[in-house]
N, C-alpha and C positions, 0 to 999 in steps of 0.2 A: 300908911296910905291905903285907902277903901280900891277893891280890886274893879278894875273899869274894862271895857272893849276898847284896844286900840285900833284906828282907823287904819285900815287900808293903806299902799300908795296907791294914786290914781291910775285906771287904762292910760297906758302910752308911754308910761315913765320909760325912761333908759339907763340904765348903770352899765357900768364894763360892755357894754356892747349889746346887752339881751335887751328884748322889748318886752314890759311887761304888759298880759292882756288882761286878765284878771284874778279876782282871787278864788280858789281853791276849798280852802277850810284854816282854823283858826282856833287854835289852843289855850291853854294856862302860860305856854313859852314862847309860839311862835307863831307864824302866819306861813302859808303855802300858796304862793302864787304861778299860774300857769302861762309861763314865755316865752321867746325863743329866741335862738340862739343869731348870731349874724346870715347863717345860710338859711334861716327859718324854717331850724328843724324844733319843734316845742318841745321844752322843757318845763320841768319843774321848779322851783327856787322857794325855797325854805329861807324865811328872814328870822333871826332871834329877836324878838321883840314880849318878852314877859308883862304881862299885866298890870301883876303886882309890883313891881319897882319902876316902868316906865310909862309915861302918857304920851299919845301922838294922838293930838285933836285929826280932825278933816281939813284937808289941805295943805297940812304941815307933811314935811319929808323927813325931818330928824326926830328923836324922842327927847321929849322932855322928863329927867331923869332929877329928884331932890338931892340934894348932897347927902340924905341920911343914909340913900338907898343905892349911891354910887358904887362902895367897894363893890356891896351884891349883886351889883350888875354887872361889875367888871369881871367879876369870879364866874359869872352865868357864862359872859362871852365870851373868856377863854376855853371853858369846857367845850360850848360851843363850838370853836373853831377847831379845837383837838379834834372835835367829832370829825369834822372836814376832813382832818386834816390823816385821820386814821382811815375812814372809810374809803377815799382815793386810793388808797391800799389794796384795798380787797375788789375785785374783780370774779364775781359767781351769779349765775342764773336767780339763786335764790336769794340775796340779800340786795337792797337797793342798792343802785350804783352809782355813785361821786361824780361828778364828771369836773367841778370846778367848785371852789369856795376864796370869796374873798369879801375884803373889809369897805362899808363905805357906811355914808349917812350915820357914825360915832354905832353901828353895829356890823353882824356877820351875815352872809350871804351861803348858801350851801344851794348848788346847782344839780339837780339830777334828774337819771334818763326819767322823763315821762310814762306813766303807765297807765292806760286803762282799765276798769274794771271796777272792782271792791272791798270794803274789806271782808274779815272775818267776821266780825263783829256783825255787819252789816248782815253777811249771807246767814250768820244763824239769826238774827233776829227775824230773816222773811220766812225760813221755815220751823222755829219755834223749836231750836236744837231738831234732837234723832238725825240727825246726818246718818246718810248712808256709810255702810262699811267703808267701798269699795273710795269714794271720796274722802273718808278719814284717811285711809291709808294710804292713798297714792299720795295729799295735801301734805300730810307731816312726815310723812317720809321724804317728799322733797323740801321742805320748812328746814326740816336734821339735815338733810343736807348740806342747803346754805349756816345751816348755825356750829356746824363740824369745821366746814372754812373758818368761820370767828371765830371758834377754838384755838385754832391752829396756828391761829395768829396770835397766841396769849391773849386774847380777848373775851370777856363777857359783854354780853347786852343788856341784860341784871332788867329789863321792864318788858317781857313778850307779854302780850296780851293779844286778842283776836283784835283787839282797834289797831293794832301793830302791825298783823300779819296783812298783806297786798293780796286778792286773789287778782291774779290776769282774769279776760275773758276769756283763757282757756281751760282757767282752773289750776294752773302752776302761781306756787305761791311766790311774794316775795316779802322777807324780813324787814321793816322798816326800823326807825326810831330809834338810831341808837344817843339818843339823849344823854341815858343812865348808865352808857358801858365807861369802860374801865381799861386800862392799859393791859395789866397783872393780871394772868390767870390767879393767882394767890396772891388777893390781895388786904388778908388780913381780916379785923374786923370794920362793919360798915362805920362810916362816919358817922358823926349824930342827922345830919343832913340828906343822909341815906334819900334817893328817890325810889320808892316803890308804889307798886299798884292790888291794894288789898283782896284777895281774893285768889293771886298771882304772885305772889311775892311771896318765897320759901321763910321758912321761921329764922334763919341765919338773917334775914333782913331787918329784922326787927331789931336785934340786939347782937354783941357780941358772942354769944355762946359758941357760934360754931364759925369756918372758916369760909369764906365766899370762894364758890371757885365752879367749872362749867355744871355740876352737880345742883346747883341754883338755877343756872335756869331750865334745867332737866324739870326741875319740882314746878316752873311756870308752863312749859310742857304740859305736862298731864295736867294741868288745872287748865288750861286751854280745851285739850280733847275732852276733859269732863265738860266743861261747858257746850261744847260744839254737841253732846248728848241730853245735858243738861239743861240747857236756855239760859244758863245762869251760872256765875262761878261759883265753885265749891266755898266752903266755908273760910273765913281768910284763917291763915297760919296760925296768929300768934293766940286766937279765940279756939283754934285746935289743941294747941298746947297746954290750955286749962281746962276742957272740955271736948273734946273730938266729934264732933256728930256728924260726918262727912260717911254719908253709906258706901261703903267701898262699892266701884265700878261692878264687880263681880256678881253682888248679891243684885244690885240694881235693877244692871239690865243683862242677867247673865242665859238669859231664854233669846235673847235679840239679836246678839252682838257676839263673836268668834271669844270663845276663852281668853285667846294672845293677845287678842287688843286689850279685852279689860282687863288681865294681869296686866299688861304694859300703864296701863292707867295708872293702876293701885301702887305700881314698884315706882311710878314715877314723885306722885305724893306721898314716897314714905316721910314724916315728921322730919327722921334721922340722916343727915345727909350720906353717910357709910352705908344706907343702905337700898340708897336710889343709883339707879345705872348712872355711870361719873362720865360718860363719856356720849355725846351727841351720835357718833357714829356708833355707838354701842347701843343706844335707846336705837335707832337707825335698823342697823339688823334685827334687835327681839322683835321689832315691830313690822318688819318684811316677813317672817319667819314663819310657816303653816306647816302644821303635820297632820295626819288624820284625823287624834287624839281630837285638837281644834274643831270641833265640829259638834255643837249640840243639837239637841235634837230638834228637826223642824231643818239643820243645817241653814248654816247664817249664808251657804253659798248660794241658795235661791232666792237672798235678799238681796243679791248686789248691783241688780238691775230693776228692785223694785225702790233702792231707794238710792238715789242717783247724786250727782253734782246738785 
């Protein structure tokens, strides 16, 4: 099947109770529409609706699905609905929050709190990377926050990307997407089916050589923060593994930017998974962490109000 835009439901529809008003934005898997709830407080709702396995003309409400493409669809929406059905779980400032998921129209429905703002993605494309210090570190510091929760819960999210991360209007971030996570802190090697995002995706993702585990998406981490300097993701994994050409953070931008962060960068994209920080709350403190030594010349601490949110 040739991959197509699935339509929309219409302003007004009603499922379980929410009213939808319109749509959001709209993916390779799913559609994000903006509703609300019976007391009409708006929400979010996330429909599974992939492109490439199902068709839903304009006007229609179900998806028209081929028999070829059925099991894979029905595999997509159970994952789907796991996501549901795990993220109701976790309740943190930084990670989006669940509020309900259920089944109608032969798919799944995932309901959550409404937010304003942007993404990451978005905020470094209007300033063309160089983010400010004081913005790197306050955003991913609280980003590690919320991804220390999903730790904690034997979870991965195995796809952070800046299109991932939420910025509020105030600047506190929040974790989206978790399409790609996984039950199993350790959960072996990837499937052939693996979803990742090249540029973003640790070399463990590509093939079996190494073990998936919160260490992955430490290495999507620093390929984040390189980017939010960069304008651009670093070089992808698996193109590193045969050729490396990724300028370490350090030499880069090591006149601009506090020592601790761009070692924190560098330790995050180690190649070797043993030797990037294994623990979210552990990237969390080296990246809170400032001694004298931290201070090059020119000191980065007179930047932190020249280069802002």
């Amino acid at each position: 099947m040739t991959t197509q835009n699935n339509s929309a439901l219409p302003p007004g529809c009603e499922l379980e109770a929410y009213r939808f008003e319109r749509q959001l934005s709209a993916g390779g898997f799913s559609i994000v529409y903006l509703a609300h709830d019976p007391a009409g407080v708006p929400v979010a709702i996330k429909e599974y609706m992939p492109n490439a396995l199902a068709l839903r003309r304009e006007g229609e409400i179900t998806p028209n699905i081929p028999p070829e493409y059925q099991a894979d669809f029905n595999h997509g929406l159970k994952l789907f609905f796991e996501e549901g059905r795990m993220l109701t779980g976790l309740d943190h400032p930084n990670v989006v929050r669940v509020l309900n998921f259920f089944r109608a129209n032969e798919t799944v429905y995932l309901v959550m709190r409404y937010e304003t703002g942007q993404t990451l993605r978005d905020h470094i494309r209007q300033r063309r990377g160089r983010l400010g210090e004081a913005f790197m570190r306050t955003m991913f510091s609280g980003m590690l926050d919320g991804l220390g929760e999903v730790h904690g819960h034997g979870l991965l999210h195995l796809d952070i990307k800046p299109a991932n991360i939420w910025l509020r209007e105030d600047g506190n971030p929040v974790l989206l997407d978790f399409g790609a996570a996984r039950y199993a802190v350790d959960i072996g090697s990837p499937a052939p089916r693996a979803m990742y995002t090249p540029g973003y995706a640790a070399p463990e993702q590509y093939h079996g050589k190494f073990t998936l585990g919160p260490w992955t998406d430490i290495y999507a981490v620093g390929a984040c923060m390189y980017a939010a300097l960069a304008g651009s993701a670093p070089q992808a994994a698996d193109e590193r593994m045969a050729d490396d050409e990724v300028q370490p953070a350090r030499q880069r931008w090591g006149m601009e930017y506090s020592p601790r962060l761009l070692a924190t960068i560098d330790e995050c994209l180690r190649l070797e998974p043993q030797r990037r920080p294994q623990h979210a709350r552990a990237l969390q403190a080296s990246l809170n962490t400032d001694t004298a030594a931290d201070k090059p010349p020119g000191s980065w601490l007179s930047r932190l109000g020249l280069k802002g949110w």
